[in-house]
TIPA-734192 format. One record per residue (C-alpha): residue number from 1; x, y negated, z negated. Coordinates in steps of 0.5 Angstrom, whole numbers. Layout:
BEGIN
@seq=NUM | east=X | north=Y | up=Z
...
//
This chain:
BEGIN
@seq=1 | east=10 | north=-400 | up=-313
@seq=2 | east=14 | north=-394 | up=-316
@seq=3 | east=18 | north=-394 | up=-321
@seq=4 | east=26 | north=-392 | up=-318
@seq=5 | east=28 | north=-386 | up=-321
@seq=6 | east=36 | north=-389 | up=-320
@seq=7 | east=38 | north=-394 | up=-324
@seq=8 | east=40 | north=-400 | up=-320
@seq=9 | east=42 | north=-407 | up=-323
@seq=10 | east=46 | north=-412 | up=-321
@seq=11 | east=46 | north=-411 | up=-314
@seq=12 | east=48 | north=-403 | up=-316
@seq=13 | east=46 | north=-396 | up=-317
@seq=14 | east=49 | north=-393 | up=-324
@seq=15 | east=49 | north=-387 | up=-326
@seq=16 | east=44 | north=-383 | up=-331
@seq=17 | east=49 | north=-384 | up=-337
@seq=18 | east=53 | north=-390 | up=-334
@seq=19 | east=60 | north=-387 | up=-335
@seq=20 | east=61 | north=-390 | up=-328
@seq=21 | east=60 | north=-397 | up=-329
@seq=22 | east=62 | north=-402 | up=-322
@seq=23 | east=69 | north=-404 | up=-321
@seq=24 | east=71 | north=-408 | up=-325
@seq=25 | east=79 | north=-411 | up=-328
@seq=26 | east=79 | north=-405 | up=-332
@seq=27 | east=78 | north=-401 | up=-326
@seq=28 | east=82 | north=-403 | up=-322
@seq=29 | east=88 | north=-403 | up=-327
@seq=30 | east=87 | north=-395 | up=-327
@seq=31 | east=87 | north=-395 | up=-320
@seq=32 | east=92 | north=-398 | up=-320
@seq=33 | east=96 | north=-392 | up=-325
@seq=34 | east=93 | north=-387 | up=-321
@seq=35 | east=96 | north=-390 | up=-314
@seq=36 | east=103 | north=-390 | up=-319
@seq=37 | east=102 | north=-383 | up=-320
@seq=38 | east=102 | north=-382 | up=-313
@seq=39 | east=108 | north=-386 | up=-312
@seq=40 | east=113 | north=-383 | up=-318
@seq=41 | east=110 | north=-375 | up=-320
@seq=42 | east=113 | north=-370 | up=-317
@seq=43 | east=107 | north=-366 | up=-314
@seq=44 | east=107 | north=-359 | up=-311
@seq=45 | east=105 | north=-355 | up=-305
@seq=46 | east=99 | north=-360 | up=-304
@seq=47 | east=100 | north=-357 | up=-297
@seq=48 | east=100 | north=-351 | up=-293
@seq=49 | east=106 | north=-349 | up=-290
@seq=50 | east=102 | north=-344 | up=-286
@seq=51 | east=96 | north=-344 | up=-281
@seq=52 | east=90 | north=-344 | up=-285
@seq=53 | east=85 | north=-339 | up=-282
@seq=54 | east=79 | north=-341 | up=-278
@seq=55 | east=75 | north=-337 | up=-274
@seq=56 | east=73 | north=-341 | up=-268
@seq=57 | east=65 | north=-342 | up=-268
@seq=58 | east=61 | north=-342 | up=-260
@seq=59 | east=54 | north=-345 | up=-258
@seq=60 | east=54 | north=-338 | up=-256
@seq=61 | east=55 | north=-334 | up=-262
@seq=62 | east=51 | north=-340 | up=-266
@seq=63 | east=45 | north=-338 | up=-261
@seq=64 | east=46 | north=-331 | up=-262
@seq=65 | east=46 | north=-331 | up=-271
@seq=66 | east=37 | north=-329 | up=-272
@seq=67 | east=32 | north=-335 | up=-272
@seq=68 | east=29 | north=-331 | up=-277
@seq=69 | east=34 | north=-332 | up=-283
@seq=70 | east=38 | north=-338 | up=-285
@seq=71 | east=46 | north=-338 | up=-284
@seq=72 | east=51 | north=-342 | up=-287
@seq=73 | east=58 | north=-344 | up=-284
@seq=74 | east=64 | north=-348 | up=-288
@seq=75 | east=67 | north=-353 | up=-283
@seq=76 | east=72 | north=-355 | up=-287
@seq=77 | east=72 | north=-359 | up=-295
@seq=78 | east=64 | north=-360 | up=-296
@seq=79 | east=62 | north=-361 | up=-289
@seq=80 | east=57 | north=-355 | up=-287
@seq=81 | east=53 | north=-352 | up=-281
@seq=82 | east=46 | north=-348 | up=-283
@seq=83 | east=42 | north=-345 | up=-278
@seq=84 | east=35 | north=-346 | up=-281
@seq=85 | east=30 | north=-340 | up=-278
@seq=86 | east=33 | north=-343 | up=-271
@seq=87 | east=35 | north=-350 | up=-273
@seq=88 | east=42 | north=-353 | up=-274
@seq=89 | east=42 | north=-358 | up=-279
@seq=90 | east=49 | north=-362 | up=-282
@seq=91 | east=52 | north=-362 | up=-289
@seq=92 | east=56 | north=-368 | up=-289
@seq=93 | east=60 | north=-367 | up=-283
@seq=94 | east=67 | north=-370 | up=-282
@seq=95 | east=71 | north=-368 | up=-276
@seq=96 | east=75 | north=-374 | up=-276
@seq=97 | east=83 | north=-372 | up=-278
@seq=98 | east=83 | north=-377 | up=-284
@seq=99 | east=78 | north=-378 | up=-289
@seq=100 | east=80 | north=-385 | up=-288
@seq=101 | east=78 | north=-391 | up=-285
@seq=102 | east=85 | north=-392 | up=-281
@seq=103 | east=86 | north=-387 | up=-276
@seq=104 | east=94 | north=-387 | up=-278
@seq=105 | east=94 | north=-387 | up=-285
@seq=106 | east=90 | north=-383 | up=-290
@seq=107 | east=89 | north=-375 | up=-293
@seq=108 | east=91 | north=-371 | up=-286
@seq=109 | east=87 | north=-364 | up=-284
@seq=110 | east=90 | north=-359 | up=-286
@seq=111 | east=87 | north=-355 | up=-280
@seq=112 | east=81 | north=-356 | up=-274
@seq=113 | east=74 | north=-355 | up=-276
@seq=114 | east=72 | north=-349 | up=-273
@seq=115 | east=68 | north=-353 | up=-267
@seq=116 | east=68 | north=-358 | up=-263
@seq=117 | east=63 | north=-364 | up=-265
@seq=118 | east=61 | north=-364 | up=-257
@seq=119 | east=60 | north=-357 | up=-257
@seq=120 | east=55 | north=-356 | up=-263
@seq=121 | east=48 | north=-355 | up=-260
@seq=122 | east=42 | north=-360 | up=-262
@seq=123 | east=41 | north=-362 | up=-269
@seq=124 | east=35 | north=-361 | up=-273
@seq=125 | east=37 | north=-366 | up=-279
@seq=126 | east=44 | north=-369 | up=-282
@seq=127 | east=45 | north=-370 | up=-289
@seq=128 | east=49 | north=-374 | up=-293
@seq=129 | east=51 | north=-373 | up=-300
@seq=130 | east=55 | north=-381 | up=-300
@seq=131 | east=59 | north=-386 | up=-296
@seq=132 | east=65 | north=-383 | up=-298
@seq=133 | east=70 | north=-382 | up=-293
@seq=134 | east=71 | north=-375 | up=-293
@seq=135 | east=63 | north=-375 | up=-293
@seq=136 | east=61 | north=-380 | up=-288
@seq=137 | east=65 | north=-380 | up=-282
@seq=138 | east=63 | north=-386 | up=-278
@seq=139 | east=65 | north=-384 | up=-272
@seq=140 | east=62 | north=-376 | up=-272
@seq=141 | east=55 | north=-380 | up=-274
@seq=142 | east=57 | north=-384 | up=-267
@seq=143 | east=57 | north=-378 | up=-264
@seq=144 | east=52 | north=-374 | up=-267
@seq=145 | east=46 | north=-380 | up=-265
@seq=146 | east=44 | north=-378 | up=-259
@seq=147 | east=43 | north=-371 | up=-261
@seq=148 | east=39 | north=-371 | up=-267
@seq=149 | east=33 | north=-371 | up=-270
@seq=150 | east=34 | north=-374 | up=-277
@seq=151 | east=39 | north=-377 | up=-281
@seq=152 | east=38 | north=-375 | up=-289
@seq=153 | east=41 | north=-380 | up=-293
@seq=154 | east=42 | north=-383 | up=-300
@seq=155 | east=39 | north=-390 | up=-301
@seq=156 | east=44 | north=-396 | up=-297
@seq=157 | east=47 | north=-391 | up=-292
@seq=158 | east=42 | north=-392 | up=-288
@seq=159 | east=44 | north=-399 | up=-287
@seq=160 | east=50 | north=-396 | up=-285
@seq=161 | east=48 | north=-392 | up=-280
@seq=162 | east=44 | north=-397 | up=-277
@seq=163 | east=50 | north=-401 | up=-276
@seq=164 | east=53 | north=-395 | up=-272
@seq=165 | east=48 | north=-394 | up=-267
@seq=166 | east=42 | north=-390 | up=-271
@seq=167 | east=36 | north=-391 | up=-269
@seq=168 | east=32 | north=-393 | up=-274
@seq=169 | east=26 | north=-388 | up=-273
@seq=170 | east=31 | north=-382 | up=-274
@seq=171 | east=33 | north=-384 | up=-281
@seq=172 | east=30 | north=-383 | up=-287
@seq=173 | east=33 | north=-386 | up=-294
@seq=174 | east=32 | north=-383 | up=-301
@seq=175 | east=32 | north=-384 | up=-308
@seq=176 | east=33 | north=-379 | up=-314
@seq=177 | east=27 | north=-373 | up=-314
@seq=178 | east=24 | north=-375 | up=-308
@seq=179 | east=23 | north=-370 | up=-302
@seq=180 | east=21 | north=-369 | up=-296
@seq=181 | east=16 | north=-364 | up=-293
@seq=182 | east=18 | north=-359 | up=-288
@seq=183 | east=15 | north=-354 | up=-284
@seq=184 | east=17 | north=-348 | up=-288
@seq=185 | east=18 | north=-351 | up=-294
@seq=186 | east=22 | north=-358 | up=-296
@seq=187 | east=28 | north=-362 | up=-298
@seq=188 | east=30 | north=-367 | up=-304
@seq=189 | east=35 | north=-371 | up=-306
@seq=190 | east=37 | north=-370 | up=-314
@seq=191 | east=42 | north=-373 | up=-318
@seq=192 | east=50 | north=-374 | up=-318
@seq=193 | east=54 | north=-377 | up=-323
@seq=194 | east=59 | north=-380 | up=-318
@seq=195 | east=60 | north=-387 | up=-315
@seq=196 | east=59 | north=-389 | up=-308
@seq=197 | east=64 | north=-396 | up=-304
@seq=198 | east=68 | north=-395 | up=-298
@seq=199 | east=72 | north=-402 | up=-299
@seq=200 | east=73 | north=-407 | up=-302
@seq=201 | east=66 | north=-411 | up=-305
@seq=202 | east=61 | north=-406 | up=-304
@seq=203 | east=63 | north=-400 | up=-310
@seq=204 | east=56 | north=-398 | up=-311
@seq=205 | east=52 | north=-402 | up=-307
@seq=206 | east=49 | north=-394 | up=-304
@seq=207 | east=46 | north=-388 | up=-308
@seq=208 | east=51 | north=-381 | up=-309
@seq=209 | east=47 | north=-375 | up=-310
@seq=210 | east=46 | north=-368 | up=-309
@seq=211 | east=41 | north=-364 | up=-305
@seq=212 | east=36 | north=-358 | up=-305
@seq=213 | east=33 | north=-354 | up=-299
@seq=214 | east=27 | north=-350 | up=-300
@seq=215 | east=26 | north=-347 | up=-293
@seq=216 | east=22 | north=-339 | up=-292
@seq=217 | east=24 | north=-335 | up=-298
@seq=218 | east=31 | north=-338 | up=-299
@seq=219 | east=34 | north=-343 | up=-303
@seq=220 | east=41 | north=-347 | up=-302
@seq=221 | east=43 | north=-353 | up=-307
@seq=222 | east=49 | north=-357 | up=-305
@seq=223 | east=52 | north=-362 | up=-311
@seq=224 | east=56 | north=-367 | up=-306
@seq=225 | east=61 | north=-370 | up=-311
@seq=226 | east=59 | north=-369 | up=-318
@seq=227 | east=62 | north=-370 | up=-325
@seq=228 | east=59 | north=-364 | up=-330
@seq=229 | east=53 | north=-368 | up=-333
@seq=230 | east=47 | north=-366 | up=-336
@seq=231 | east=43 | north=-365 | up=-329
@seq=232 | east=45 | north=-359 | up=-327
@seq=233 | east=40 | north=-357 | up=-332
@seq=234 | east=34 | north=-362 | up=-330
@seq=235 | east=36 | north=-359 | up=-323
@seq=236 | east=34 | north=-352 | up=-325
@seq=237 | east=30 | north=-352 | up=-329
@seq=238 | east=25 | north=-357 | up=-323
@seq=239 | east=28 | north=-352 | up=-316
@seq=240 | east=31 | north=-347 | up=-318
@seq=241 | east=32 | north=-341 | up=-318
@seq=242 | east=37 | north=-341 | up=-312
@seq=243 | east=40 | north=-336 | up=-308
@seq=244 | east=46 | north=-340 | up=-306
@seq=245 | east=49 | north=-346 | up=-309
@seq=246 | east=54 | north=-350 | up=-305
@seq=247 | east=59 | north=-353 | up=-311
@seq=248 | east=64 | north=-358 | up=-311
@seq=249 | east=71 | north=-354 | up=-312
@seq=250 | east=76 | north=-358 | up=-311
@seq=251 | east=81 | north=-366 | up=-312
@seq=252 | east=79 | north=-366 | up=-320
@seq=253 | east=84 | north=-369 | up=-325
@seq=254 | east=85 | north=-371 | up=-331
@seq=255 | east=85 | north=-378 | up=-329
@seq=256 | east=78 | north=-377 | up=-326
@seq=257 | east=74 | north=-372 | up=-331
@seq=258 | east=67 | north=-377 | up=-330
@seq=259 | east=66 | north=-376 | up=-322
@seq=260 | east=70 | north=-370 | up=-321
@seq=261 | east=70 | north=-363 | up=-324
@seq=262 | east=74 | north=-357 | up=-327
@seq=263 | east=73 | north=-350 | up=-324
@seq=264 | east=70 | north=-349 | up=-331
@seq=265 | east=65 | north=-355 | up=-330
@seq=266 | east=63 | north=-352 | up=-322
@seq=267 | east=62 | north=-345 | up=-325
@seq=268 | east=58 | north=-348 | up=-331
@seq=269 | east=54 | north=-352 | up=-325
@seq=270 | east=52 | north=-347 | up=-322
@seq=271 | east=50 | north=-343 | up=-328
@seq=272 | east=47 | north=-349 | up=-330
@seq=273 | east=42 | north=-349 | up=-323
@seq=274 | east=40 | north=-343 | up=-324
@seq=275 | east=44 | north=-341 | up=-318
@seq=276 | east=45 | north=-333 | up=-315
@seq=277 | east=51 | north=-333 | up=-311
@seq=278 | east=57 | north=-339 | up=-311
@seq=279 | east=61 | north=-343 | up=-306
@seq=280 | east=66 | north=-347 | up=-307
@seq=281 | east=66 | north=-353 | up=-303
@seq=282 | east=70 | north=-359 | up=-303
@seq=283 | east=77 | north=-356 | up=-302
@seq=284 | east=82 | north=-353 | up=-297
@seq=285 | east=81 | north=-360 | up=-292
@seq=286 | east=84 | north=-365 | up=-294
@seq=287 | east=90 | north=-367 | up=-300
@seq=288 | east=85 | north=-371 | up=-305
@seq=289 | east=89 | north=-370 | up=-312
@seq=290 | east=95 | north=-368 | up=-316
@seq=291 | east=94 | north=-360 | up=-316
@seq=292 | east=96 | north=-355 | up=-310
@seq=293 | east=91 | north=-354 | up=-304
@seq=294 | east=90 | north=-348 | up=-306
@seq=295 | east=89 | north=-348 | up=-314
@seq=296 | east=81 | north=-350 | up=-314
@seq=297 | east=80 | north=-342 | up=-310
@seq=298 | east=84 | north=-339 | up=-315
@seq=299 | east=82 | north=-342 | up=-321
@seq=300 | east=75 | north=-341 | up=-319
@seq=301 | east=76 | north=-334 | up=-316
@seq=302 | east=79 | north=-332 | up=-323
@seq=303 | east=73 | north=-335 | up=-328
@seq=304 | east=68 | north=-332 | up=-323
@seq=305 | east=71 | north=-325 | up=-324
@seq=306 | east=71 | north=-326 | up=-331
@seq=307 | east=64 | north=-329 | up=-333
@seq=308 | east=61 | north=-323 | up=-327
@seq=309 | east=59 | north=-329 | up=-322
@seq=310 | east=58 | north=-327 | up=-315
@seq=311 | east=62 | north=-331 | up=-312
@seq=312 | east=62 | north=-332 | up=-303
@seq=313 | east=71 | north=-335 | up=-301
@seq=314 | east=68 | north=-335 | up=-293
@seq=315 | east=75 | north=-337 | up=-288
@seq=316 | east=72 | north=-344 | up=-284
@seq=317 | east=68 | north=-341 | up=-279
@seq=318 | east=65 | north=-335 | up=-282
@seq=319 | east=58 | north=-334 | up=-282
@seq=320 | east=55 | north=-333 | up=-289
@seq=321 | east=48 | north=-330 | up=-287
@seq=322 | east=43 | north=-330 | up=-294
@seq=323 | east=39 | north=-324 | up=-296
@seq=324 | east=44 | north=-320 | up=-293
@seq=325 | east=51 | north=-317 | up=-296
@seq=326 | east=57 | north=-321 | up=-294
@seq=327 | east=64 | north=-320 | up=-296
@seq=328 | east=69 | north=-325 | up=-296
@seq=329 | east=76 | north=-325 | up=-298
@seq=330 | east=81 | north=-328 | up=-302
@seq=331 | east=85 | north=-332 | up=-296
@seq=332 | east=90 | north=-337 | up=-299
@seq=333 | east=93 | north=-331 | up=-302
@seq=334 | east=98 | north=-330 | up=-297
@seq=335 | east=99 | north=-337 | up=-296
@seq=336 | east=101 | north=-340 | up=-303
@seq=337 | east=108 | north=-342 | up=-303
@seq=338 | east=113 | north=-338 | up=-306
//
């Protein structure tokens, strides 16, 4: 039997330097701070007063992007669309309008994904970061089911999946550093410095990471949630270079430094992975923290201008098309509140 490259006791998985141990009495009263916070602190422009721009996606312009290349499309916080040298793949996909368990009460979209979940063609393979709920959206997984080939997905979200109506045969479960071959390259699931739960009793009971695509001549590294760690070197120094990396950029706080990162930390990420071109993900969907909707686009657009980063700002819907000159746009200028 393997050794597992997670670290898993005590019934739970635990991160690589344990600084985010499971829920215990400690915890729940910096919960029970941080929900206090939510109820006295004054917070602004934590929502659009104008309609976010998207660009609508069809089944026919998807069918129109080449075959030959690889495409990436932001649908909304970090869920993403790729078209892989013709296959559709998935990056944690969440169309519900609140990353929530209640259908009534939770964060609220800040605009529609930029296609329907009934009009998106066959898709090759999903892939899931981690089971929270702006990650892993149960009823888009009860949706996708009939028309996917293979979910991805970290150690005990599988379990979830079957639960939801996933055929066992479609999923495949990973730990830290393990890969899965492909035609034209391979996918592996690497480390996150995170946590995982979706309700009472079951913090940490799956695994959260991060994952690397090496298809054709390019390469794409997308981090899920991430506090800044030392494995962003250890994941560039094994996968990289990488033409694109897909970076969490978004819902930090000073009440969450472990799990969640600073702009400065996200660009440090990247340059960590040895990556080539930066997109800012995991912000413009959903209100997740204390700073205004558009403060992680602005803060990372600002730094990447300063260290000589290329940066990609795509609008929702806009096809990003590797190995060729994209021009993307600082959008939420002309939506900031006054």
């Amino acid at each position: 039997m393997k050794t597992p490259a997670s670290i898993y006791k005590n019934k739970k998985f635990h991160n690589l330097n344990s600084q985010q141990p499971a829920k215990s009495k400690s915890s729940f009263f910096k919960n029970l701070a941080i929900l206090s916070r939510y109820i006295i602190e004054k917070r602004v422009g934590v929502n659009p007063q104008q309609a976010i721009p998207v660009e609508a996606l069809t089944p026919s312009k998807l069918e129109q992007l080449s075959s030959s290349q690889l495409h990436v499309i932001k649908l909304g916080h970090s869920s993403l669309l790729l078209k892989v040298y013709g296959e559709y793949w998935l990056l944690d996909p969440v169309f519900s309008k609140r990353a929530s368990p209640f259908p009534f009460l939770g964060p609220k979209r800040f605009h529609p994904a930029p296609i329907d979940i009934e009009a998106l063609p066959e898709i090759d393979k999903v892939l899931i970061s981690h089971d929270h709920y702006d990650h892993l959206d149960k009823q888009a997984i009860r949706a996708l089911a009939h028309k996917t080939k293979q979910f991805l997905v970290p150690m005990g979200i599988d379990l979830r999946l079957y639960e939801w109506g996933v055929e066992e045969e479609q999923v495949y479960y990973f730990d830290w550093w393990e890969e899965l071959a492909i035609d034209n390259g391979f996918i592996a699931y690497t480390p996150a410095q995170h946590f995982s739960g979706r309700g009472l009793g079951d913090g940490n009971k799956t695994l959260w990471g991060s994952w690397v695509i090496k298809a054709g001549e390019h390469s794409v590294f997308f981090s899920g949630d991430s506090g800044y760690f030392s494995g962003f070197k250890d994941i560039g120094a094994k996968y990289g270079p990488f033409d694109l990396t897909l970076i969490e950029t978004g819902a930090y706080d000073k009440d969450w430094p472990d799990v969640h990162m600073q702009p400065e930390e996200s660009l440090q990420a990247h340059l960590d992975v040895n990556g080539k071109v930066m997109m800012p993900v995991h912000n413009g969907t959903f209100d997740l923290a204390f700073h205004p909707w558009y403060e992680p686009l602005d803060r990372i657009h600002r730094l990447a201008q300063e260290q000589q980063v290329d940066l990609l700002t795509p609008k929702f819907g806009q096809v990003i098309t590797l190995g060729t000159d994209n021009l993307t746009s600082a959008w939420w200028e002309s939506l900031k509140q006054k």
